[in-house]
Backbone as a chain_set.jsonl record, in Angstrom:
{"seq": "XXXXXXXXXXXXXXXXXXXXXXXXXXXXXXXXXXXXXXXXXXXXXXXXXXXXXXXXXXXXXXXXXXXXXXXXXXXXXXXXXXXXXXXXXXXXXXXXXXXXXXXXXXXXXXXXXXXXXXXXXXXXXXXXXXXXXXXXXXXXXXXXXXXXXXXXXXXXXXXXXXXXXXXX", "coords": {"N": [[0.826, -1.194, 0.0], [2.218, 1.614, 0.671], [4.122, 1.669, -1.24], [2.163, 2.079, -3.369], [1.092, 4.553, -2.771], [3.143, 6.107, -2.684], [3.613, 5.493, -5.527], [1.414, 6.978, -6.921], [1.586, 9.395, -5.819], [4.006, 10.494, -7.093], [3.373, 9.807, -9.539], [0.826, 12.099, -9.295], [2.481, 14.18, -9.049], [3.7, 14.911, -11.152], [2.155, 14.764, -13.29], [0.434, 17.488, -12.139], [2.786, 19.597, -12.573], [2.723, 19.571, -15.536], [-0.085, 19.989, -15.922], [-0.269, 22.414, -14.922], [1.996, 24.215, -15.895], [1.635, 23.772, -18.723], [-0.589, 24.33, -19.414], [-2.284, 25.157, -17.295], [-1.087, 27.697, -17.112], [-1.328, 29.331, -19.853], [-3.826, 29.783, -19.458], [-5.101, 32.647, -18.866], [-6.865, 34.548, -16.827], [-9.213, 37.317, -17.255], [-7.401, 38.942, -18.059], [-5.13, 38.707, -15.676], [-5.631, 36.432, -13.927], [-4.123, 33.784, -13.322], [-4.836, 30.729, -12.859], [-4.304, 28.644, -9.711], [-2.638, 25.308, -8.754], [-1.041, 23.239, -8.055], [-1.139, 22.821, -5.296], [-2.997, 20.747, -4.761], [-1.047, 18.803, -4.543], [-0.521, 18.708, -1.812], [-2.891, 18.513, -0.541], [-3.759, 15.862, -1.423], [-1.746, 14.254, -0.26], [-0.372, 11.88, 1.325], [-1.613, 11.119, 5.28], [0.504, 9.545, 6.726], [3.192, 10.112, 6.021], [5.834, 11.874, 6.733], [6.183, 15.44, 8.019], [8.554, 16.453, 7.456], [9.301, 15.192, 4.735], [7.641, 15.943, 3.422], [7.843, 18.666, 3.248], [9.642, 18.959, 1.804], [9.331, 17.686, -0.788], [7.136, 19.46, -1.324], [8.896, 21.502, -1.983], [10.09, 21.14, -3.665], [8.391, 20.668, -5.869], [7.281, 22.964, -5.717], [9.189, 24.707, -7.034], [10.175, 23.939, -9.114], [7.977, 24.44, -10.771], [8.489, 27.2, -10.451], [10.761, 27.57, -11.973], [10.052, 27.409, -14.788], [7.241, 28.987, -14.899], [8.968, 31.239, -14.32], [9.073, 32.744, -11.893], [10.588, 33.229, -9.843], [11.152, 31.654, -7.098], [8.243, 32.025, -5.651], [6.484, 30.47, -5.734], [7.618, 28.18, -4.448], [8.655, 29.021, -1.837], [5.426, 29.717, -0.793], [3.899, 26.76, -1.743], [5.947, 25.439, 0.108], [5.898, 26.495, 3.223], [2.871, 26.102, 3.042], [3.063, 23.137, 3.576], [4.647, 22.936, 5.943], [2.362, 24.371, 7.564], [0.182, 22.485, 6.754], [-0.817, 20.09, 9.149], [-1.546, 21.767, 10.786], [-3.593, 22.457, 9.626], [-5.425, 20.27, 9.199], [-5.973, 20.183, 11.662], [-7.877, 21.929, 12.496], [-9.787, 21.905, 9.943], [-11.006, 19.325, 10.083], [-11.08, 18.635, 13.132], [-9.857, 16.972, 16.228], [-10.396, 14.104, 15.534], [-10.448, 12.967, 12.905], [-8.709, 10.338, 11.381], [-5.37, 9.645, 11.131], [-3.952, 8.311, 9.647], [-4.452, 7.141, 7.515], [-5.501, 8.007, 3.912], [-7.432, 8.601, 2.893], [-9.334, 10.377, 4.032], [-11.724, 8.995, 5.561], [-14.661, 9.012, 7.384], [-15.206, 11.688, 6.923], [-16.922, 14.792, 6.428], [-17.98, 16.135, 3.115], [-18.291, 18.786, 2.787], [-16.216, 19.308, 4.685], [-13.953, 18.228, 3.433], [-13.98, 19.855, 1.359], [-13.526, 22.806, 2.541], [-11.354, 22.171, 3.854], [-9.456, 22.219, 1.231], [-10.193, 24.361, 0.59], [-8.871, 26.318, 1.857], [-6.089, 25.444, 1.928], [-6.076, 26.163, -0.88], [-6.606, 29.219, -0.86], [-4.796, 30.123, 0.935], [-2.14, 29.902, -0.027], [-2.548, 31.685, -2.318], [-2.35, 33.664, -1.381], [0.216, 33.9, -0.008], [1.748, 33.868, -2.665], [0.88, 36.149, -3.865], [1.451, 38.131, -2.044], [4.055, 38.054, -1.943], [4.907, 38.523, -4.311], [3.876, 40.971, -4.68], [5.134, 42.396, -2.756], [4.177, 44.649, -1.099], [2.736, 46.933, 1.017], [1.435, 48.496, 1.482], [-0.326, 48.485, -0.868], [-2.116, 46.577, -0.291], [-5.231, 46.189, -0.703], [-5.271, 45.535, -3.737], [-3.71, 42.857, -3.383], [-5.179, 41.693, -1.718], [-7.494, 41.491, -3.367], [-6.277, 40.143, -6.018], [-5.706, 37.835, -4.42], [-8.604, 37.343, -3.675], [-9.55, 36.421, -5.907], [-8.14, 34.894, -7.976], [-8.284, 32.397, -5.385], [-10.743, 31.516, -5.544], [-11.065, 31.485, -8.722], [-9.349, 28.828, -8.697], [-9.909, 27.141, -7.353], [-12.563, 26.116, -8.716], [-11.113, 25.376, -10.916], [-9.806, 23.255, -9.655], [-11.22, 21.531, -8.321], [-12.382, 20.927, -11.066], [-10.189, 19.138, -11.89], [-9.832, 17.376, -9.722], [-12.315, 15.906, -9.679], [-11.99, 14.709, -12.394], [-9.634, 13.084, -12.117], [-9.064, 9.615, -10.502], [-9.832, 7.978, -8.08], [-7.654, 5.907, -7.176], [-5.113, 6.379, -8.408]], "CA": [[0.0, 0.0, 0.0], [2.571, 2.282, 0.561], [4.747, 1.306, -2.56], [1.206, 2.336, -4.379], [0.956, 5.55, -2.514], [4.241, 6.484, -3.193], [3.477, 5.756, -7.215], [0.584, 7.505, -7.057], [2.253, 10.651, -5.49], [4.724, 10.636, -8.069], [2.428, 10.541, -10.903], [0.403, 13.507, -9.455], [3.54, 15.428, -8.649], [4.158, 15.103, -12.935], [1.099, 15.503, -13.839], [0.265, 18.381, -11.938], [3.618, 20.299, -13.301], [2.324, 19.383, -16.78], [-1.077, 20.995, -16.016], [0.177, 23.612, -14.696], [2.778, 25.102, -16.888], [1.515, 23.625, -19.972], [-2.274, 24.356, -19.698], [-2.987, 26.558, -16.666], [-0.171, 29.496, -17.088], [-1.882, 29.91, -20.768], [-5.522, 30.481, -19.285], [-5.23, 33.788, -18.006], [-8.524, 35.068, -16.672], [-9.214, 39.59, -16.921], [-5.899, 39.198, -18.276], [-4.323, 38.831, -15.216], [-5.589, 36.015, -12.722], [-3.821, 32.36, -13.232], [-5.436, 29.255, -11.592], [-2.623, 27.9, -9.314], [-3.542, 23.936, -8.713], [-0.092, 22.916, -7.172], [-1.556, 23.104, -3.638], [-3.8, 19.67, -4.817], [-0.58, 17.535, -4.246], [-0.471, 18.466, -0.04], [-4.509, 17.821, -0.626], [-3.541, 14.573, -1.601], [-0.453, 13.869, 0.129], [-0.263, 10.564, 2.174], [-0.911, 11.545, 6.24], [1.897, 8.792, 7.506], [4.61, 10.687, 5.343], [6.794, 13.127, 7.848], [6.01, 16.5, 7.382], [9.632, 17.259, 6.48], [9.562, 15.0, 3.485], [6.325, 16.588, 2.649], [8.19, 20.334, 3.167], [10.797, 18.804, 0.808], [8.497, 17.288, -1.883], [6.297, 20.615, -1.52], [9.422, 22.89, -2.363], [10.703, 20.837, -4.984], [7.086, 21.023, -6.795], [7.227, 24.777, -6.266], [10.842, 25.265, -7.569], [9.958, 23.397, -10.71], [6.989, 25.211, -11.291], [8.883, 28.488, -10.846], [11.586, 28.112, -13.043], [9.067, 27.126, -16.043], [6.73, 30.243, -14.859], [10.185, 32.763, -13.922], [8.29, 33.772, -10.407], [11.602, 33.994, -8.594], [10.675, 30.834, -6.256], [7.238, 32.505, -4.807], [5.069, 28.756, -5.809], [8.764, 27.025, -3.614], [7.852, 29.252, -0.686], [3.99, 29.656, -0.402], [3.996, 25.363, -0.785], [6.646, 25.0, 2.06], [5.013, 27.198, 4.093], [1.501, 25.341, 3.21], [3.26, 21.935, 3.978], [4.654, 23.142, 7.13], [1.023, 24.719, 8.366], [-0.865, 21.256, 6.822], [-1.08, 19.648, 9.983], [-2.636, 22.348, 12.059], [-5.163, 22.784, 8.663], [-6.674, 19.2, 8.838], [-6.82, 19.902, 12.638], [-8.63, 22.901, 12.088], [-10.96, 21.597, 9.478], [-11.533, 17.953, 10.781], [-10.617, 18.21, 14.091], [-8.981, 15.622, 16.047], [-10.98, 12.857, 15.313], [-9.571, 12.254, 11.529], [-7.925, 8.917, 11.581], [-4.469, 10.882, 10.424], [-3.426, 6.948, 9.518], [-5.122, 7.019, 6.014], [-4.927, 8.848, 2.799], [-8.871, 8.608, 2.51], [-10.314, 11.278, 4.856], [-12.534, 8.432, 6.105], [-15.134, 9.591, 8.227], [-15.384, 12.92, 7.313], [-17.936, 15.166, 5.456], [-17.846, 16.76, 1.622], [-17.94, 20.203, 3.213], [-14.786, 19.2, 5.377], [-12.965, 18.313, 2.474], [-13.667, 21.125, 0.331], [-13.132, 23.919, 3.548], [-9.279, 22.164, 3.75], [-9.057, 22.489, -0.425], [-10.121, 26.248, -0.175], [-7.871, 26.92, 2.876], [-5.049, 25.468, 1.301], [-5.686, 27.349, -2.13], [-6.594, 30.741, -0.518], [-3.381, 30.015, 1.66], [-1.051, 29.3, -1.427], [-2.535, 32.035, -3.171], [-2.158, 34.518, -0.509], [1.684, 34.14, 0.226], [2.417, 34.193, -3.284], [1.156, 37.65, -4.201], [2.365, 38.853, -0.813], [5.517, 37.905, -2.263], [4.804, 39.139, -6.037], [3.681, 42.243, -4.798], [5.613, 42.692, -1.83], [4.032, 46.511, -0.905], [1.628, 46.539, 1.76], [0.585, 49.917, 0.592], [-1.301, 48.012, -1.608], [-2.955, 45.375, 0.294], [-6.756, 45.936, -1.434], [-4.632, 44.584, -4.468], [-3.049, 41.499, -2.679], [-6.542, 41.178, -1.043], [-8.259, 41.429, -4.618], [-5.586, 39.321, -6.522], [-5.786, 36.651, -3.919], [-9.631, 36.144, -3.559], [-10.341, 35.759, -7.385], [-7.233, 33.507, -7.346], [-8.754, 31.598, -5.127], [-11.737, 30.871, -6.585], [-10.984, 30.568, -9.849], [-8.579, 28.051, -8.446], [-11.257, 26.196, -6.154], [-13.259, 26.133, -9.54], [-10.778, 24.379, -11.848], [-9.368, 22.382, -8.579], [-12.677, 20.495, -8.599], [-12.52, 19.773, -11.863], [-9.31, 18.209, -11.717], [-10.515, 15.962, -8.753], [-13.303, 14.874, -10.029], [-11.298, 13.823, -13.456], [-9.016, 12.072, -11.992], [-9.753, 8.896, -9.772], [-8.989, 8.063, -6.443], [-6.631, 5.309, -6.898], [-4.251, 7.091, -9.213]], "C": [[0.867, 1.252, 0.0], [3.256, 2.492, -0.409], [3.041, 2.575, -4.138], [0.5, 3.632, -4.305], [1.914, 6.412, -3.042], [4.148, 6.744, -4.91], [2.655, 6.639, -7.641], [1.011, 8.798, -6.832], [3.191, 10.909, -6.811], [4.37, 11.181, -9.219], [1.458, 11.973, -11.225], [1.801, 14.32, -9.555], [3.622, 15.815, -10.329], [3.354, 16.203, -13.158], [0.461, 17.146, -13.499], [1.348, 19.664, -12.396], [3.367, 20.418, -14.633], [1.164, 20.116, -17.118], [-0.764, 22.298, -15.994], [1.077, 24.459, -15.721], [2.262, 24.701, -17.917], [-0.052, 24.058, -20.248], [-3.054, 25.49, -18.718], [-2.393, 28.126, -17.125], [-0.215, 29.776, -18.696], [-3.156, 30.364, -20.722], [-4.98, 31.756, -18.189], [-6.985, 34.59, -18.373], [-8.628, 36.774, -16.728], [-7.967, 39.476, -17.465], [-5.015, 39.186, -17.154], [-4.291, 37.983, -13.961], [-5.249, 34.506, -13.647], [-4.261, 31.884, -12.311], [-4.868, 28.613, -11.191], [-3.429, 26.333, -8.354], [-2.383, 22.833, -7.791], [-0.261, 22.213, -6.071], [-2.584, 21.177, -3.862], [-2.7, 18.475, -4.202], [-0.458, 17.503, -2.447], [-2.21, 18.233, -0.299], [-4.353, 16.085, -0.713], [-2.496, 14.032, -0.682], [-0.905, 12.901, 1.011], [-0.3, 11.575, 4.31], [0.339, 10.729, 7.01], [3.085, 9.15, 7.182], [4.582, 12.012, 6.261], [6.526, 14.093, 7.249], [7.23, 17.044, 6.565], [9.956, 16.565, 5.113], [8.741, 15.48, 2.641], [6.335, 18.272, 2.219], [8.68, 19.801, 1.983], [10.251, 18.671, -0.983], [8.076, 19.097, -2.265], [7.139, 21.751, -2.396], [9.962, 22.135, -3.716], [9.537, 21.066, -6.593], [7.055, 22.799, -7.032], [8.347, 25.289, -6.693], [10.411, 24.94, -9.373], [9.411, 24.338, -11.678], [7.145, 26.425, -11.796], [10.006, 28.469, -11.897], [10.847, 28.008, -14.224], [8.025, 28.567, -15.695], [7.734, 31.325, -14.592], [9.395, 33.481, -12.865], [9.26, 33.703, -9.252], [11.242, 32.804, -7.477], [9.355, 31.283, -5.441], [6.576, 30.817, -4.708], [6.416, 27.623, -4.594], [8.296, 27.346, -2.245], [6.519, 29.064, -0.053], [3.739, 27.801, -0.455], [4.603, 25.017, -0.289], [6.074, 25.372, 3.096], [3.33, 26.411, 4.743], [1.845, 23.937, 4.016], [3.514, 22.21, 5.692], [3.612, 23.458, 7.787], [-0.223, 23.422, 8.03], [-1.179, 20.835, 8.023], [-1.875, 20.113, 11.422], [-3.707, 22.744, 11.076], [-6.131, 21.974, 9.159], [-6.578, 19.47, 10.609], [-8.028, 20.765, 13.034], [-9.813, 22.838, 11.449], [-11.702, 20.328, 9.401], [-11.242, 17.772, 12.051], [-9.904, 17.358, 14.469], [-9.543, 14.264, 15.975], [-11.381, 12.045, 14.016], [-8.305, 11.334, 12.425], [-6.437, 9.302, 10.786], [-3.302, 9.031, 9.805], [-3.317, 6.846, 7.876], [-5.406, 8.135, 5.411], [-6.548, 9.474, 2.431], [-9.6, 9.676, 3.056], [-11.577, 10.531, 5.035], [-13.094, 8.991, 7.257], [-15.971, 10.897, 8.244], [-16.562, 13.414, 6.103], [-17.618, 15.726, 3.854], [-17.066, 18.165, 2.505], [-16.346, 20.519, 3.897], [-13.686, 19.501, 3.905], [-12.406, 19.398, 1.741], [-13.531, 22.775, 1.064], [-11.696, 23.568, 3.369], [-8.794, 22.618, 2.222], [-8.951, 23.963, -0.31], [-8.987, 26.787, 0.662], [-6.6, 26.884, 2.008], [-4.907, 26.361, 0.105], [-5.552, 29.071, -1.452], [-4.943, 30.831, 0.27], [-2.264, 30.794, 0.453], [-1.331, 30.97, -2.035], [-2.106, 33.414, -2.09], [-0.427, 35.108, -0.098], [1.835, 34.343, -1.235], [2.243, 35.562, -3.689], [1.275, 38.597, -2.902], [3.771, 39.136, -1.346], [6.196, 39.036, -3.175], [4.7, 40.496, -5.395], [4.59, 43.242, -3.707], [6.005, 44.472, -1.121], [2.875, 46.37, -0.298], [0.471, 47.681, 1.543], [-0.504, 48.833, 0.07], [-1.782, 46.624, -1.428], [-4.326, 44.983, -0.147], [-6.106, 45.069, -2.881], [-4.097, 43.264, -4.228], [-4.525, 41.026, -2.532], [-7.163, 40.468, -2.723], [-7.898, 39.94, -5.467], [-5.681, 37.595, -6.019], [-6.94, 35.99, -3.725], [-10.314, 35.403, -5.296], [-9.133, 34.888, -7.726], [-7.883, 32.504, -7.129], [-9.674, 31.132, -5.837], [-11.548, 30.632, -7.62], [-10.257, 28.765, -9.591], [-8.904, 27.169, -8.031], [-11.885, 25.38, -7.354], [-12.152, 24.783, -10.781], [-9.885, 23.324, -10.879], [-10.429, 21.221, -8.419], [-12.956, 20.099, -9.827], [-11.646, 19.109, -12.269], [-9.383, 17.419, -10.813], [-11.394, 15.217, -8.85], [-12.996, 14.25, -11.407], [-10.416, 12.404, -12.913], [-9.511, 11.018, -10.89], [-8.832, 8.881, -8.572], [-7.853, 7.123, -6.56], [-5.413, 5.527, -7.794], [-4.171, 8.401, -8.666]], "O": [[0.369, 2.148, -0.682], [3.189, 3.672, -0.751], [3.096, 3.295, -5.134], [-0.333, 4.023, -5.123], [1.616, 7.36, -3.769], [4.471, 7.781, -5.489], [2.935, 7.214, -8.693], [0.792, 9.521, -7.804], [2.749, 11.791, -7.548], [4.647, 12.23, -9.8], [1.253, 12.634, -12.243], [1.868, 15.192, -10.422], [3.601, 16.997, -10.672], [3.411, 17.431, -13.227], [0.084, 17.893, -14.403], [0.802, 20.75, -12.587], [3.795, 21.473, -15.102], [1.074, 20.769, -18.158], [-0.951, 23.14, -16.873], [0.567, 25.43, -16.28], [2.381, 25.715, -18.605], [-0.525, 24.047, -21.385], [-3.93, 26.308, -19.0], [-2.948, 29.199, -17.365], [0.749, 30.429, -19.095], [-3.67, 31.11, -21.556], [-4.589, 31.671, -17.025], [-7.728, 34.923, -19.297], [-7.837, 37.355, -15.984], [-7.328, 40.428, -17.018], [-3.921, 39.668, -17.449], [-3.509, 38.228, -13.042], [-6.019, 34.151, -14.54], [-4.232, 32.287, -11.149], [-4.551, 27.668, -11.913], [-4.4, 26.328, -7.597], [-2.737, 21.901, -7.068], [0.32, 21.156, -5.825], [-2.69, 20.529, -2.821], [-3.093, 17.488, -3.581], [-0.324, 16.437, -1.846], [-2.392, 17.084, 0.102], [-4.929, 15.295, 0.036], [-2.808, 12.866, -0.44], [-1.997, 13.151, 1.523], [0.574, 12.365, 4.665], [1.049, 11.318, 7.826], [4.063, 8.722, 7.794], [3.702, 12.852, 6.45], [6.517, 14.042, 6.019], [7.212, 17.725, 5.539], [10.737, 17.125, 4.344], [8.885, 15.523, 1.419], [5.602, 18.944, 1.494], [8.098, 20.204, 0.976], [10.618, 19.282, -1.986], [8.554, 19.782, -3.169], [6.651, 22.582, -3.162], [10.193, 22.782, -4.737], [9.755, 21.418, -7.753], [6.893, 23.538, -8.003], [8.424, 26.518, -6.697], [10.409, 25.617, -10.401], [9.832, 24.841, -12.72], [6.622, 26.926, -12.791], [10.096, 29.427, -12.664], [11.221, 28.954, -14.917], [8.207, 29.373, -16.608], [7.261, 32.46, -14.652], [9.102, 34.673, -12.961], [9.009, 33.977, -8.079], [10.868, 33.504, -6.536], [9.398, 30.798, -4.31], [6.296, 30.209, -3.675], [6.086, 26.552, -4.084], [7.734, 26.534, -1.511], [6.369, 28.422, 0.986], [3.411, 27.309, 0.624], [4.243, 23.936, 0.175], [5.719, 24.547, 3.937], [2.828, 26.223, 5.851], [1.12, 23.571, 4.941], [2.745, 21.787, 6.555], [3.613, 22.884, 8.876], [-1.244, 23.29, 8.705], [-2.288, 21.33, 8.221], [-2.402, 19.573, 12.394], [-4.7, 23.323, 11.516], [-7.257, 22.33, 9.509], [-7.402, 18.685, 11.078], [-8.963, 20.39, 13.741], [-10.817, 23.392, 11.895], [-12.777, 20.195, 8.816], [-11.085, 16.579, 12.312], [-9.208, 16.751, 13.655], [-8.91, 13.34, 16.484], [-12.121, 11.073, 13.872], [-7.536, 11.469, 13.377], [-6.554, 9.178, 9.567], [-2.077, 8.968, 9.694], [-2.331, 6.546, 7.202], [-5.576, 9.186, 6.029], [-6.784, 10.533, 1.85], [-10.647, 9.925, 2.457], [-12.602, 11.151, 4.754], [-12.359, 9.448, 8.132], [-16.893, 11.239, 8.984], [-16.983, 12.721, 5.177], [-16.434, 15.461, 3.647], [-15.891, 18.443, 2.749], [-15.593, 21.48, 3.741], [-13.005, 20.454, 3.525], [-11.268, 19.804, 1.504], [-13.45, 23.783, 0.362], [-10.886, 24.351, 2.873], [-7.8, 23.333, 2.092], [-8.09, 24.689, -0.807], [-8.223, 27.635, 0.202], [-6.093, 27.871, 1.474], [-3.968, 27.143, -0.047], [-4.613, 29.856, -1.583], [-4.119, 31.698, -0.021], [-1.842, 31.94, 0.296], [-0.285, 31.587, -2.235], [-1.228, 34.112, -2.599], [-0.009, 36.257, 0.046], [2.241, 35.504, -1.27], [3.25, 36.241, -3.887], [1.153, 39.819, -2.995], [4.438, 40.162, -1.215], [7.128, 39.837, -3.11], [5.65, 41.227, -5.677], [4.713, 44.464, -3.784], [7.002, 45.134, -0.835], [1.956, 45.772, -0.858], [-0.757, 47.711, 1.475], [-1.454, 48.48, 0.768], [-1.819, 45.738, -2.281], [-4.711, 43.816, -0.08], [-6.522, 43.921, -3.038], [-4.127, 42.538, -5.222], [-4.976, 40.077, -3.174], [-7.213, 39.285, -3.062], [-8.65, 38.978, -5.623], [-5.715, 36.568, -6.697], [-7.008, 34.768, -3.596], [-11.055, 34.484, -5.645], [-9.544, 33.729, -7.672], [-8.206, 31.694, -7.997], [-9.451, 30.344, -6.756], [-11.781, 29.456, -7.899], [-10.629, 27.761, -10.199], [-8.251, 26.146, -8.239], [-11.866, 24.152, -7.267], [-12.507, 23.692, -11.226], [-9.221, 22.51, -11.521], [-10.129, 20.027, -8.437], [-13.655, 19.098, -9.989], [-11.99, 18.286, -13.117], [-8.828, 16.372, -11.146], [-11.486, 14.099, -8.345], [-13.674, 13.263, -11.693], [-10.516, 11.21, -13.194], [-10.451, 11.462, -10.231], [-7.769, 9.392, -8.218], [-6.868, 7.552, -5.957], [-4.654, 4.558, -7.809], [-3.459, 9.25, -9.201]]}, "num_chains": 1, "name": "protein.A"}
């Protein structure tokens, strides 16, 4: 099982670099909001894997990402950051009475699920144009930038989860 977790991680980690630079960072929305989808592989991520291999994974996905988008490592930071704060998310939005054993979120409700998805995106999307914009002056911009972000991001995040299946 873990051999098949492990493969499975792998294959998102691709695939999601493949979406991403090859298919999201050509949909630009108003001309100026990209749908950042990254954040799906700590959604997915195995809970029995150590958080620091999960920082490690996280920054290597956002390094990738940035040299193929040229954003200066912002997508390396904002998912280290996310990986490092995962573990007080799902206690936050499942409490402690997720079985933190299994990959399944057995137990828990829809709504759960998709409160940790938005956290994590709004998260993600939040540090990076903190980063990008890095002028607090203009925080209604950060603010702005980051909630239509999100959502768009929520929006084509769901339909990449419901494409792909659970055991892949």
């Amino acid at each position: 099982m873990i051999t098949n977790d492990i493969g499975n991680l792998a294959f998102r980690f691709v695939g999601l670099i493949v979406v991403q630079v090859l298919i999201l960072n050509n949909l630009i929305v108003f001309g100026q909001y990209i749908p950042f989808i990254p954040v799906l592989l700590l959604f997915w991520f195995p809970m029995y894997i150590p958080k620091s291999i999960m920082m490690v994974v996280a920054f290597f996905l956002g390094l990738i990402i940035d040299v193929f988008t040229d954003t200066v490592a912002f997508h390396a930071f904002s998912l280290s950051t996310i990986a490092y704060l995962r573990p007080s998310i799902l206690k936050f939005c499942f409490g402690n009475n997720i079985e933190f054993q299994n990959n399944h979120f057995q137990g828990t409700s829809r709504a759960q699920r998709l409160s940790f998805l938005f956290i994590l995106l709004s998260l993600e999307a939040f540090l990076f144009f903190v980063l990008e914009i890095f002028n607090f002056s203009h925080i209604l911009l950060i603010f702005n930038k980051t909630v239509l972000t999100t959502f768009l991001s929520f929006g084509v995040s769901l339909i990449v989860i419901s494409i792909i299946p659970r055991n892949i």
